[in-house]
N, C-alpha and C positions, 0 to 999 in steps of 0.2 A: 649288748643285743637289744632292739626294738621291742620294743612290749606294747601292748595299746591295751589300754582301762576300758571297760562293756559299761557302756549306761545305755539302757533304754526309755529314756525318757531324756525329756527337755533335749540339751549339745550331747550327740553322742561325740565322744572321745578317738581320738584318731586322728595321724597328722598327715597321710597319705593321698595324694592327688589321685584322682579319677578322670586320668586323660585322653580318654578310647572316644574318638569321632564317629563312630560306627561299630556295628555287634556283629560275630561272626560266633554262633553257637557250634558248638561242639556233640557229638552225638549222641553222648551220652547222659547231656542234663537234661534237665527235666524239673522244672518251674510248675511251683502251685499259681493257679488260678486267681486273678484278682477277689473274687469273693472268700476262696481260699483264706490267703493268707489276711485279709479282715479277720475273720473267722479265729485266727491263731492272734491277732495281734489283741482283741479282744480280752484272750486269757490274761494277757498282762497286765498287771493292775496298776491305777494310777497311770494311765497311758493314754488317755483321751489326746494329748497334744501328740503323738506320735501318730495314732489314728487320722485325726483332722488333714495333719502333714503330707500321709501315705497317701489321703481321698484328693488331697489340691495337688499331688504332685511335689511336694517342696522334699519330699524325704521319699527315695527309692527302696522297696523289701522286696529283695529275692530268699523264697523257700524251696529247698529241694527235697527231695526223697534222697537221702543220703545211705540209709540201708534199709533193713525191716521194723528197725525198732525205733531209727531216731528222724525228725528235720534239723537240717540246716538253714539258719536265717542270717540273711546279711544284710545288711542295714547301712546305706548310705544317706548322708547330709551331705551336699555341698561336695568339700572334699575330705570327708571325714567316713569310716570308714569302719563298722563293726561285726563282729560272730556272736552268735549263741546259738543252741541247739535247745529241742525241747522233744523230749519223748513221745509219740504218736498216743500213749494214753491220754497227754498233756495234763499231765501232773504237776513236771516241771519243767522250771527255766534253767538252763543249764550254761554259765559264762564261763570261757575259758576254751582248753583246749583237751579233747576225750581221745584218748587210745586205746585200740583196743589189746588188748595185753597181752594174749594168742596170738593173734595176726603180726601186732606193731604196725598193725594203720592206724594214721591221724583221721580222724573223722573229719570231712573240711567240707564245707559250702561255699561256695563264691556266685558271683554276679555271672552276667555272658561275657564270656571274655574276647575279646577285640585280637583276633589271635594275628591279622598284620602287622599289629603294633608291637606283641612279642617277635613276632620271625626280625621284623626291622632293629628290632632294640637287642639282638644277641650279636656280641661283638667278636667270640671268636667257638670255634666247637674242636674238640679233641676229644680221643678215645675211638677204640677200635672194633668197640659191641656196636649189635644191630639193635636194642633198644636204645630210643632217644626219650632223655630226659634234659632237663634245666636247671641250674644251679641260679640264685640271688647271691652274687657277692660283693664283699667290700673290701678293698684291699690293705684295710686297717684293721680291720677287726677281728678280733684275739681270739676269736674263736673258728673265724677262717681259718688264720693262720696256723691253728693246733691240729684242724681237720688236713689244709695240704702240709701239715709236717708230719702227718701219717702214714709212711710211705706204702705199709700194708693194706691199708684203706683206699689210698689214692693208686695202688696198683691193681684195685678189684675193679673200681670204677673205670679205668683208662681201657680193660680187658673186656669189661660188658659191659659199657653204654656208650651213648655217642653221644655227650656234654656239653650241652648248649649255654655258655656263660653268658650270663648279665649283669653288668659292672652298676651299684648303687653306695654312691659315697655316702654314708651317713653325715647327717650336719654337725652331730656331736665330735665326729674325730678328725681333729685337726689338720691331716694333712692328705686327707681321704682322695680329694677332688682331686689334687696335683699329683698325687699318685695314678688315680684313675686315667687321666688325661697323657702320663708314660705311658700305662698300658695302650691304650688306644692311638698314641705316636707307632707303634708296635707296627712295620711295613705288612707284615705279613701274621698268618693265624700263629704259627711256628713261636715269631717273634715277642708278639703279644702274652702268650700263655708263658715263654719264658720271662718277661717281663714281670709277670702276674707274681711270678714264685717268686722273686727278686725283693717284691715290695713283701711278702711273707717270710723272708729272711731277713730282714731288715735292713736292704739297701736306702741310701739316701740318693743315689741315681737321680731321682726326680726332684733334686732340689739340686741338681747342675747343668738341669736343661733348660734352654731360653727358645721362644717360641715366636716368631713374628706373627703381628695380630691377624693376618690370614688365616697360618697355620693353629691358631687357638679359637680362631673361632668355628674352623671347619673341626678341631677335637672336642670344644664344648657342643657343637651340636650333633655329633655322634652320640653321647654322652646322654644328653637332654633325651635321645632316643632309648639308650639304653634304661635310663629310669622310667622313661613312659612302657618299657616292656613288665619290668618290675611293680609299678603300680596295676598295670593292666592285670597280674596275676596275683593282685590283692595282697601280695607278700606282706609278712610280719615281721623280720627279723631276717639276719644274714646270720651262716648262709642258712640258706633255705631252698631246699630241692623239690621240682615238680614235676608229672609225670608227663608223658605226652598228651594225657588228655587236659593237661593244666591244673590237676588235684596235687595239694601238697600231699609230699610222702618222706619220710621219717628216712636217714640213713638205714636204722635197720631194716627195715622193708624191702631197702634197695637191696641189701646185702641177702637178704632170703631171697630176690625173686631174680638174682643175677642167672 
């Protein structure tokens, strides 16, 4: 699974592109104010160079009101990419990832998010609920593969929501890409999603298909799409489920508000 290290100071840490050409906010954010978030970045100590950065532009901070108690701050360089929260007494800096234990919501902050470049980067949608959520996945990774080998799990989600996939190969596992690129040979949504399970059983399918360079380059730039949806919703890690309003939310969550 993706993990990303919080520094706020000097390189923040993060290896996630930030490839949204245009902002389409969503109704429910709600961004502090440029003197605002001075005002918070301030509290951080030793952060004069993040400051400077925030004032010339070289480094973007979006702050939201995330609930009554905490902000969310997300911090981009370039294409680097970080969270932390800090409690509105601002006492403290909070890295990492906060649940609330009651609920089983993630507490999450993100940037504006570019919601064309999500609709364009979702490759195929299944399930027969009228809440629509989004799923980040990789067709390699083991811990995909444990969630769709769930069939109790995967039979709540197919019943209440309406499953918007996003195919993101990670660069660490080996055969991510040429898997994804089966999925996405996939004619039809039907075809593709069984495809998907395919590579979670461990077919090697995708290693006796040959592709004329037409046909590989119109599935890598499908692809290239589907990842520009995945960074656009700041994701951390596969899979990773997000709600319609583009807030990550926890399986359990889903599972209470089926």
């Amino acid at each position: 699974m993706l993990k990303k290290t919080i520094m706020l100071s000097g390189i923040i840490a993060g290896s996630m592109l930030y490839a949204n050409t245009s902002v389409n906010l969503t109704a429910n954010q709600t961004y502090l104010s440029k003197s605002k978030v001075l005002n918070i970045l301030k509290k951080i100590p030793n952060d004069n160079k993040l400051i400077q950065d925030y004032k010339t532009g070289k480094v973007k901070v979006y702050v939201q009101n995330i609930n009554p108690d905490y902000y969310g701050l997300v911090i981009k360089k370039g294409f680097q990419t970080s969270n932390a929260f800090m409690p509105k007494n601002e006492k403290y800096l909070i890295l990492g990832r906060i649940i609330d234990l009651k609920t089983q919501k993630i507490l999450t902050a993100h940037p504006p998010v570019n919601v064309e470049a999500v609709k364009k980067g979702v490759v195929f949608t299944f399930g027969k609920g009228k809440k629509v959520i989004y799923v980040v996945t990789d067709p390699e990774c083991p811990f995909c593969k444990r969630l769709f080998d769930n069939k109790k799990a995967m039979s709540e989600l197919n019943n209440n929501y309406k499953i918007n996939v996003i195919l993101y190969p990670l660069s660490f596992h080996k055969y991510s890409k040429e898997m994804s690129l089966y999925v996405l040979a996939g004619k039809t949504a039907k075809e593709r999603h069984q495809r998907l399970e395919e590579m979670y059983k461990g077919s090697n399918a995708f290693q006796k298909v040959k592709y004329t360079k037409v046909q590989k380059e119109k599935l890598e730039k499908e692809l290239n799409l589907s990842k520009n949806a995945a960074k656009a919703l700041s994701f951390t890690g596969t899979p990773e489920f997000f709600d319609s309003n583009f807030n990550q939310i926890s399986f359990a969550e889903l599972a209470k508000n089926k």
